[in-house]
C-alpha positions in Angstrom: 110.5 140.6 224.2 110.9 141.4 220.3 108.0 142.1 218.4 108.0 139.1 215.6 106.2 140.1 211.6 106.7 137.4 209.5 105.6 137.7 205.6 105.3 134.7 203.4 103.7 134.0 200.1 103.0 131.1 197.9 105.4 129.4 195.4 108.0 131.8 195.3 111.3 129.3 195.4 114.3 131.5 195.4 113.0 134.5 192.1 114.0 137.2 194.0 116.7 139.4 192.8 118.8 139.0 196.0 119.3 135.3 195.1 120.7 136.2 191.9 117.8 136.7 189.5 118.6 139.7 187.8 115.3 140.0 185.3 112.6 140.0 188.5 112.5 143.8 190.0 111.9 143.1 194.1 113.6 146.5 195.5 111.7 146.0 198.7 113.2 142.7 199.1 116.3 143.1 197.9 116.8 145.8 200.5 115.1 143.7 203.2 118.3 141.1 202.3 120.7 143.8 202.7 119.8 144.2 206.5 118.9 140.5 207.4 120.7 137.2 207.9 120.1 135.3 204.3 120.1 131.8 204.0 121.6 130.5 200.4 120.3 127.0 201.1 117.2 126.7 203.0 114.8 124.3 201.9 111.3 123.3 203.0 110.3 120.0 204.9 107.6 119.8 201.5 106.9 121.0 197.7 103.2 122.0 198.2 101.7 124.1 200.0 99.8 123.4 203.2 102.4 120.5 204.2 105.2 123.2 203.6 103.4 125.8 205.1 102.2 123.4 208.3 106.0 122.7 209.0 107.0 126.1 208.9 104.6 127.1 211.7 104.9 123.8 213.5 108.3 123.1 213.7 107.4 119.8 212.6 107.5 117.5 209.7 104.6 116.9 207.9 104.7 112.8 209.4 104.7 114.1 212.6 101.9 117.4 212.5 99.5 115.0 210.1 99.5 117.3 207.4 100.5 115.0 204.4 98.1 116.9 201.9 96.1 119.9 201.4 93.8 121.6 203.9 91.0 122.8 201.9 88.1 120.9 200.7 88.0 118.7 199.0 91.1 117.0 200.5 90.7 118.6 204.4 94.1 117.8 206.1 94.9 119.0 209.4 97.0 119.3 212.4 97.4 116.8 214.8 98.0 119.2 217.1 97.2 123.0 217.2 98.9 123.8 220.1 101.8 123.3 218.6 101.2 126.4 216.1 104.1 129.6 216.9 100.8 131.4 217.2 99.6 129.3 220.7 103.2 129.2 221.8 103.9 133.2 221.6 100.3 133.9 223.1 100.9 131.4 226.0 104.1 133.5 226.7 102.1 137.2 226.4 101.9 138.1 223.0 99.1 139.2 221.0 98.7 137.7 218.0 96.9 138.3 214.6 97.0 136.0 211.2 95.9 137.9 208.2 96.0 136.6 204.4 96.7 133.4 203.3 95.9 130.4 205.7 96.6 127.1 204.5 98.6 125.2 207.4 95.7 123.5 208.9 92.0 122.8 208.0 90.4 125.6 206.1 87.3 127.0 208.5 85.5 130.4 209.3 88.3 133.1 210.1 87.0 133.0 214.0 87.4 129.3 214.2 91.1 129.4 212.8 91.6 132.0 215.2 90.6 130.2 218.2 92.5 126.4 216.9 96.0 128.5 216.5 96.1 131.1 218.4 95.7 134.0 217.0 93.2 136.7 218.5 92.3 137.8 215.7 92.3 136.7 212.0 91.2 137.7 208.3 92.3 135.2 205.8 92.5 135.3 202.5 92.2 138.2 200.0 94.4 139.7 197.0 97.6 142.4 197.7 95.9 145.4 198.1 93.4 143.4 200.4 96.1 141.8 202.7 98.3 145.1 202.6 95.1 147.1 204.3 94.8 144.7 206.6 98.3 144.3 208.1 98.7 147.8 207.7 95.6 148.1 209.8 96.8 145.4 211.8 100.1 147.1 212.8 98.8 150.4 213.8 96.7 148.4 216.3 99.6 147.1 217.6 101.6 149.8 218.0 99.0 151.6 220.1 99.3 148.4 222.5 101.8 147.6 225.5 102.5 143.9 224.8 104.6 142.7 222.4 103.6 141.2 219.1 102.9 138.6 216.4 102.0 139.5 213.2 101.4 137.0 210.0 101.2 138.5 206.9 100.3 135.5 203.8 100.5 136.5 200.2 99.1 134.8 197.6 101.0 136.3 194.8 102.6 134.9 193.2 100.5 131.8 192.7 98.3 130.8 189.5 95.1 132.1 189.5 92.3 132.0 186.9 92.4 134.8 184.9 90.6 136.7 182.2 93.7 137.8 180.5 94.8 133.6 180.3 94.4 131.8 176.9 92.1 128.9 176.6 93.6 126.2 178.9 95.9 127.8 180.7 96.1 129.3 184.4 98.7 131.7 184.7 100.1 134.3 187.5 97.7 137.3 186.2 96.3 138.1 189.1 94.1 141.1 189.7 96.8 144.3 189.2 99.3 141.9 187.9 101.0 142.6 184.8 103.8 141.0 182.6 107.0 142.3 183.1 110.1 141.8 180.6 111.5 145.0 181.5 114.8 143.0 182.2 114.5 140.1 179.8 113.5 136.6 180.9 115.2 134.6 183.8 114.4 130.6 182.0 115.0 128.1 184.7 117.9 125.6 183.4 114.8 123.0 183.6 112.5 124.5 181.1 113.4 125.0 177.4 113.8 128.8 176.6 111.2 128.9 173.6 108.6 131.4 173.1 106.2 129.7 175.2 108.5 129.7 178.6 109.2 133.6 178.0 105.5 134.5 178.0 105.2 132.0 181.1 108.3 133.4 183.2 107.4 137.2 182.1 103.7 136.7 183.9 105.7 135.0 186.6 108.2 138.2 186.9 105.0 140.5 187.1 103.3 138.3 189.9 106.7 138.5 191.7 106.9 142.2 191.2 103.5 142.5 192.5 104.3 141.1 195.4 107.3 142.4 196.4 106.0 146.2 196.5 102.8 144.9 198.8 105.8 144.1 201.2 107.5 147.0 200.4 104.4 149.0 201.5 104.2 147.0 204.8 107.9 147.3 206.0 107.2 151.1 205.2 104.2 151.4 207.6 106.3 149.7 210.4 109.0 152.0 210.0 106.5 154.9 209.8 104.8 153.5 213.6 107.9 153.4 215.2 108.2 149.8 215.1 111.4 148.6 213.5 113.8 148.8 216.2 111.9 146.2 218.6 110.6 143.7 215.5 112.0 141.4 214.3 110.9 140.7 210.3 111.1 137.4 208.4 110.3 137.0 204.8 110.0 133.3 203.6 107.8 131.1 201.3 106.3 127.9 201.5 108.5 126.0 198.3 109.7 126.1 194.8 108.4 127.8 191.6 105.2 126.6 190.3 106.6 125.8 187.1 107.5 122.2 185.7 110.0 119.6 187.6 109.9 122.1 190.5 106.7 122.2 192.5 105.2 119.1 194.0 108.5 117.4 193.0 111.5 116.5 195.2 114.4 118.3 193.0 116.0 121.3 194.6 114.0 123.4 192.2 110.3 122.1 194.2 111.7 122.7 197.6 114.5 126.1 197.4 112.9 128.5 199.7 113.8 132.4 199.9 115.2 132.9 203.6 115.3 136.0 205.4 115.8 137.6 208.8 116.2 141.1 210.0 117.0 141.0 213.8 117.6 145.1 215.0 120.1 145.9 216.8 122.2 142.5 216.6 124.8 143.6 213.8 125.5 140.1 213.6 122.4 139.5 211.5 122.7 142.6 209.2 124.0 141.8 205.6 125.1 138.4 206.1 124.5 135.4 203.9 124.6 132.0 205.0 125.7 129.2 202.9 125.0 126.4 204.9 122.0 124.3 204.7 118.8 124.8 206.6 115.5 124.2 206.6 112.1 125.4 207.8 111.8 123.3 210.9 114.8 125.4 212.0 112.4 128.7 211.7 110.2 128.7 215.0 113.1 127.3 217.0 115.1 130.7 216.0 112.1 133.0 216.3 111.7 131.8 220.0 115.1 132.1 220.9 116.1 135.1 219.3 113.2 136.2 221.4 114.0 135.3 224.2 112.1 132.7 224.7 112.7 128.8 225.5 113.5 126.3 222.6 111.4 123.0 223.5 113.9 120.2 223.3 111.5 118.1 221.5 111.1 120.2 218.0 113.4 118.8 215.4 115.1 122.1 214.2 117.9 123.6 215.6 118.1 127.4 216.3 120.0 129.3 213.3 121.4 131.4 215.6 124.9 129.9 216.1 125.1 129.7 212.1 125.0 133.6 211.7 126.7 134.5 215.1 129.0 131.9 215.2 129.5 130.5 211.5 128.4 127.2 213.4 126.5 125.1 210.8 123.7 123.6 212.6 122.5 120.3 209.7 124.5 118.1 208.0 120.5 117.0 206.5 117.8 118.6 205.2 114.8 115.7 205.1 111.6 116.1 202.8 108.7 114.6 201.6 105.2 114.3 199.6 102.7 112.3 200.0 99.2 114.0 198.4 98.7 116.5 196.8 95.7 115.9 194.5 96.7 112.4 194.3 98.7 109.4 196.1 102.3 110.2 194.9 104.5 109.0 198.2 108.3 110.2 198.1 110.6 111.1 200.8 114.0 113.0 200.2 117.4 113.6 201.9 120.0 116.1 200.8 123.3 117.1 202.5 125.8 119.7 201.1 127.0 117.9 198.5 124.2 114.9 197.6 120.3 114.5 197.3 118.5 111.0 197.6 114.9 110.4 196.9 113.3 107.6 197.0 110.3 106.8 194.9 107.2 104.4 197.0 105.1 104.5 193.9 105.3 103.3 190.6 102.3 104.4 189.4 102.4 106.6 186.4 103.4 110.3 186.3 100.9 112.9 184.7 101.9 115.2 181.7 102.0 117.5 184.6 104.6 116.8 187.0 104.1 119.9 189.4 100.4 118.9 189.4 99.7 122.6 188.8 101.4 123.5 185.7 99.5 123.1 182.2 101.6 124.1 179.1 100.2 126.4 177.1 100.7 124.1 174.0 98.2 121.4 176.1 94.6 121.7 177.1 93.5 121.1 180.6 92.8 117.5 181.0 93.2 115.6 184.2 92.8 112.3 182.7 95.3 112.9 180.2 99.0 111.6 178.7 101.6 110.5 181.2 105.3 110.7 181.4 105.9 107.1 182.8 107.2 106.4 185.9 110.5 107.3 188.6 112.6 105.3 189.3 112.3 103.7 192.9 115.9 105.5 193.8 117.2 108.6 192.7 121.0 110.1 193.7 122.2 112.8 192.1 125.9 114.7 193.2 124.9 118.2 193.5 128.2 119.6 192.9 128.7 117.8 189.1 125.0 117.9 188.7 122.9 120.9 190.3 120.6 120.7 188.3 119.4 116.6 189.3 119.8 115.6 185.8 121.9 112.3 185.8 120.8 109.7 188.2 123.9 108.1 190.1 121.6 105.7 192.1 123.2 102.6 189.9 126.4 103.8 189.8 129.1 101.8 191.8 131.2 104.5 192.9 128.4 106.3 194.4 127.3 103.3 196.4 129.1 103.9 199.4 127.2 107.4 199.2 124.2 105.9 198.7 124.0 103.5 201.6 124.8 106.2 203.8 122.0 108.3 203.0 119.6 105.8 202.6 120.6 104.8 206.2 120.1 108.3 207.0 116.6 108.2 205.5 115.4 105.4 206.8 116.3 106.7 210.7 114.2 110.0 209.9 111.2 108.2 209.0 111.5 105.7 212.0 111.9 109.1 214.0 108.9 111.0 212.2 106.5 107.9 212.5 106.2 107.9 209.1 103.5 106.2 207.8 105.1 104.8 204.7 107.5 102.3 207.3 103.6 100.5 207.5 103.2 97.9 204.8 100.9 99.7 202.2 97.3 98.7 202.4 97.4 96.7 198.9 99.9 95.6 197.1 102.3 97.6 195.7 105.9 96.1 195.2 107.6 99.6 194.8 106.4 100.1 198.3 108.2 97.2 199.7 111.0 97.4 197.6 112.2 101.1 198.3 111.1 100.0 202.3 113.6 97.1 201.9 116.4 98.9 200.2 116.2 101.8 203.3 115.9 99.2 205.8 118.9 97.0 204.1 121.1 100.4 204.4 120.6 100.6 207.9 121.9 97.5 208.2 125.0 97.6 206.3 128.0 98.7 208.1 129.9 101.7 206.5 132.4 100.6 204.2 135.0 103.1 205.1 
């Protein structure tokens, strides 16, 4: 059985410099990418970050594992079921298993108590690089002087906002402790944000944070190497969504849900260098991590092994499925995207804040939750990915598209019947947008295919 170190961090999309960013300096990464499987489209099952983080370790949608929200006070969401955690399933099967850094997938408690709920036998949450780096570091030469094989998670949360000294009056930005702006290759401006003066001071902070991160890993894969290790562990890097920047997290655009992707499986030169262009998503990560493994894939987790898609060049989804529902307030949404095509449907019509990743503030804008809104969404959204990657022009009313539309709507509407989704329930007051998106899935369902 292969050892199994997984390192994630927080709201890290795809910035890396092995996805094409050429202004962010990750070496450590970038090498890491060179020896693993990449995945050019993987996606998460959520745009914030305990939902995202509670599918990745689950296997399971957010519906279906009851995290719809965050885990920390004051909002306190939690898994259904524990059990279910990679943590419990790789100790059930003789592994010893240790969580240190960020914990956010289920209810935030005292390090001993997360231990015991998911099966870990030992964790130390929380902390800053240097903080988490010791740890693992510490974690892995306790490992290595063991017989059994091993799980190790490793959370960062770099490159996340944090309050700050260095931040200007209203405004949290990605100056962590030992983090630094970095310009040193220009600015990297998302095609969704203008490129003004403002944006360039926001995405250098965000290249620093990223930077910062990047050698903590670096500095972990180096111990391992140093131990012995690499040749019987397997090493995933992935984080929980998109950039925490506007129209990317907490949204349902490509840009909230992206997800960096990587897997270094040694001695399987079937997995070295590759890059994979088909769709996937994060439900698909604890079904490959048991069966590379060795291990047995339950036949009830929604994912599907990646396995055949880098061995065999066998996609494994034609749909990657999505949702929010809370994050610091009710905002239900639920997304499909193939290849080609993304639908999301809006439940709510209630009005968007000035802040439409719910953790950006411009620096031109003081903090104020009570303040100016940006109307409201439209209760369907359709955008063709191919004329329009960035999800700019809504095709949702155009005729030609509604063949396209109806299917994935029908497509929709059977992943929430399979999830148990709570939105099929009539909402507890009235809200027409509620029942009118409900209708239009159901409708879809419905309607034979016009082809």
């Amino acid at each position: 059985m292969r050892n199994i170190l997984l390192l994630h961090c927080h709201d890290l999309g795809r910035f890396l410099g092995s996805y094409g960013v050429g202004s962010v300096s990750t070496p450590h990464l970038d090498a890491l990418a060179g020896e693993s499987a990449l995945f050019e489209q993987a996606f998460a099952t959520a745009p914030h970050c305990s939902p995202a983080r509670a599918s990745l370790f689950t296997g399971t949608y957010p519906q279906s594992n009851g995290v719809l929200g965050l885990t920390h006070d004051p909002f306190a969401w939690d898994l259904n079921e524990p059990r279910l955690h990679i943590a419990n399933r790789l100790k059930s099967v003789g592994y010893r298993t240790e969580l240190v850094g960020v914990h956010h997938e289920s209810r935030v408690l005292p390090d001993d108590e997360v231990a015991t709920r998911l099966g870990f036998d030992r964790a130390r949450t929380g902390g800053a690089r240097d903080v988490v780096v010791s740890r693992a570091t510490d974690a892995l030469h306790r490992m290595a002087a063991g017989g059994s094989p091993f799980y190790l998670q490793v959370g960062f949360t770099e490159p996340h906002r944090v309050p700050s000294q260095h931040d200007r009056p209203g405004v949290m930005g990605f100056l962590a402790d030992g983090v630094a702006p970095d310009a040193s290759r220009g600015h990297n401006i998302p095609p969704y944000l203008l490129d003004d003066s403002g944006s360039r001071e926001e995405i250098a902070e965000l290249q620093g944070a990223v930077k910062h991160m990047d050698e903590g890993v670096g500095r972990i894969l180096a111990e391992l190497d140093a131990l012995g290790l690499r040749e019987n562990t397997v090493v995933l890097f992935t984080t929980d969504h998109g950039l925490a920047l506007p129209r990317a997290k907490c949204t349902l655009y490509d840009a909230g849900l992206e997800v960096a992707l990587m897997l270094r499986v040694p001695g399987n030169t079937a997995w070295s260098g590759r890059r994979i262009a088909d769709i996937v998503s994060h439900v698909d990560v604890l079904p490959t991590l048991l069966d590379i493994s060795g291990h047995t894939v339950p036949a009830d987790l929604p994912g599907t092994s990646l396995r055949a898609a880098v061995e065999s060049g066998e996609p494994v989804r034609q749909h990657c499925f999505s949702q929010l529902t809370f994050h610091t307030y009710y905002d239900p949404k639920r997304s499909v995207r193939t290849s080609t095509h993304k639908l999301i449907v809006n439940f709510s019509n209630a009005p968007r804040a000035m802040d439409p990743t719910q953790s950006w503030v411009h620096r031109s804008l003081p903090v104020d939750l009570g303040g100016p809104t940006i109307g409201t969404s439209p209760a369907l959204e359709l955008y063709d990915l191919g004329a329009d990657p960035a999800e700019l022009d809504n095709e949702a009313g155009n005729p030609a598209q509604a063949e396209i539309l109806r299917q994935l709507s029908a497509a929709l509407f059977a992943w929430m019947r399979e999830t148990d989704d709570p939105l099929l329930e009539p909402a507890p007051t009235h809200a027409a947008r509620h029942s009118i998106a409900l209708k239009h899935l159901h409708d879809a369902s419905l309607t034979p295919s016009r082809k």
